[in-house]
C-alpha positions as CSV (number, residue, x, y, z in Angstrom):
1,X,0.0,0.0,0.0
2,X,0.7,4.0,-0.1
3,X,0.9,7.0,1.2
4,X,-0.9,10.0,-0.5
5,X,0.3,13.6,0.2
6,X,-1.2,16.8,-1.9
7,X,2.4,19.1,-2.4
8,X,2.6,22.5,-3.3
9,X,5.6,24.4,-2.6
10,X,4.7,25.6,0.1
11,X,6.0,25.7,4.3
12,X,2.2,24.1,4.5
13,X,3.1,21.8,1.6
14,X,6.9,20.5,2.8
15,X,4.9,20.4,6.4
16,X,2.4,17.9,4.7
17,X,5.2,16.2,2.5
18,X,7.4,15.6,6.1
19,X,4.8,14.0,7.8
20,X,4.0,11.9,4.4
21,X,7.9,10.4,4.4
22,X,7.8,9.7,7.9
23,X,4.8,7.8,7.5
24,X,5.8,6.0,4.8
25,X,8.6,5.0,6.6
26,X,6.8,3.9,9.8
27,X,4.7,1.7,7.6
28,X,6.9,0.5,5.0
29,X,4.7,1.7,2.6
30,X,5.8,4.7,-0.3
31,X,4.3,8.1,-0.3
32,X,2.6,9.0,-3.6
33,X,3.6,13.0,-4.0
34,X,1.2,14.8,-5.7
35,X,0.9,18.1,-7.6
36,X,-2.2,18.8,-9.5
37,X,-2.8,22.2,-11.7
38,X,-5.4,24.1,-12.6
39,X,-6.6,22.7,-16.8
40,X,-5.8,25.3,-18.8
41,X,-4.0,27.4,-16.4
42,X,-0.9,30.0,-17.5
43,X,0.0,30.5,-14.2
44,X,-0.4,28.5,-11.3
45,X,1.4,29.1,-8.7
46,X,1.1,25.9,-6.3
47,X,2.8,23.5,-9.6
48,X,6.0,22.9,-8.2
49,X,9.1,23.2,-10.4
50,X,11.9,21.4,-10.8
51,X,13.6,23.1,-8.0
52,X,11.5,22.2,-6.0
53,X,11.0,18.2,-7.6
54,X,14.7,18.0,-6.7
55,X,14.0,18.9,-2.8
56,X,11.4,16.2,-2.6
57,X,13.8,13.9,-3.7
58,X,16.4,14.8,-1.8
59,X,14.0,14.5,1.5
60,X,12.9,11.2,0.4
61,X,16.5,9.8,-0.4
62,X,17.5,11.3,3.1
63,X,14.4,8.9,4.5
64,X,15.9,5.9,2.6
65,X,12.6,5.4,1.1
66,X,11.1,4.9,-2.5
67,X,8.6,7.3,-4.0
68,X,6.2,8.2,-6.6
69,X,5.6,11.4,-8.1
70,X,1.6,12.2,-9.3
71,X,1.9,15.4,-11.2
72,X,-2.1,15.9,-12.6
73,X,-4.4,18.3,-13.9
74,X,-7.9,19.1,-12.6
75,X,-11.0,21.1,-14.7
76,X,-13.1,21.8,-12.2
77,X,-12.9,20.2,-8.7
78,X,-8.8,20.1,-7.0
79,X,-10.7,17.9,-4.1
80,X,-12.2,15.3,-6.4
81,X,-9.5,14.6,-8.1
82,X,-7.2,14.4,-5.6
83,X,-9.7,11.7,-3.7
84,X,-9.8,9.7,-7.4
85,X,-6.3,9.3,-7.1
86,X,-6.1,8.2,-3.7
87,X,-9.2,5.6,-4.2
88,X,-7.4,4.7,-8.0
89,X,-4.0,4.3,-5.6
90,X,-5.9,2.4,-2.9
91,X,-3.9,4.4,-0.1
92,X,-3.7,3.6,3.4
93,X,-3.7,7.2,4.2
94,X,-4.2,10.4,3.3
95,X,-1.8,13.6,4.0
96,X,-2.7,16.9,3.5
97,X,-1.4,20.5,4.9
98,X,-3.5,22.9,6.7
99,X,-3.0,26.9,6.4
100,X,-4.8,29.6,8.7
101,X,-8.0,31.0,7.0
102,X,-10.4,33.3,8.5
103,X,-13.8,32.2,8.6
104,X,-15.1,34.7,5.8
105,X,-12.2,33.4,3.7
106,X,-13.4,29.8,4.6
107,X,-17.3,30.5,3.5
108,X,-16.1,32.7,0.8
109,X,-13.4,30.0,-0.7
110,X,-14.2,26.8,0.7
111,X,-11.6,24.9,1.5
112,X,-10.0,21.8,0.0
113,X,-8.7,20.3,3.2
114,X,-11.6,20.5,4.9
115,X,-13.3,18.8,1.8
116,X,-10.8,16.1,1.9
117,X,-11.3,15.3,5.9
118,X,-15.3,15.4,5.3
119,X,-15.0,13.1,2.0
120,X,-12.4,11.2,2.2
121,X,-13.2,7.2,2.6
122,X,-9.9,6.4,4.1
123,X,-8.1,7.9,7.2
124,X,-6.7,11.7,6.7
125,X,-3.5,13.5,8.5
126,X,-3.7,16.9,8.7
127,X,-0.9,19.0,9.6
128,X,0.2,22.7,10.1
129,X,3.4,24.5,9.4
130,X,5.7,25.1,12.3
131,X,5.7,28.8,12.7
């Protein structure tokens, strides 16, 4: 089985991707990293580049650990697709990163994360950024 952890480049995303590799490691299992864009997009400023693809994979080396990179795109809906590709996966468990948000940018926005704990079908770790 696997490990599933939404990346973006972000403290929030390397937060998620941290607790992903140690997970993966406590289980012997291998964390699936993904990064979806926007369809379509120009700009999208959570795809990671390769930069950043070479930091993942330096912390995973580090962990002594195998891993698979997910790089999607979504049309409409980041949270269903991310959940297709953890049922498609059959993961063991879901990682995700958290970031403050008022409560008008909550009802306003939504929020993926919170989507992902209320949907998901499997268990879901969500963690914050150290600040």
């Amino acid at each position: 089985m696997s490990i599933i952890v939404g990346y973006v480049p972000t403290p929030v995303g390397k937060a998620a991707l941290a607790a992903a590799i140690a997970e993966a490691k406590l289980r012997n299992e291998e964390p699936l990293i993904v990064n979806s864009s926007r369809e379509g997009a120009l700009v999208d400023k959570n795809t990671a580049s390769m930069d950043d693809w070479n930091e993942v994979d330096a912390a995973v080396a580090a962990a002594g650990i195998e891993s698979q990179i997910i790089e999607s795109t979504y049309r409409d809906d980041l949270t269903e697709e991310f959940l297709r590709i953890a049922s498609e996966q059959d993961v063991s468990l879901i990682v995700i990163g958290l970031r403050h948000r008022t409560q008008v940018g909550k009802f306003i926005m939504g929020s993926h994360a919170q989507r992902i704990l209320l949907q998901a079908d499997r268990p879901v770790l969500a963690v914050k950024a150290s600040s």
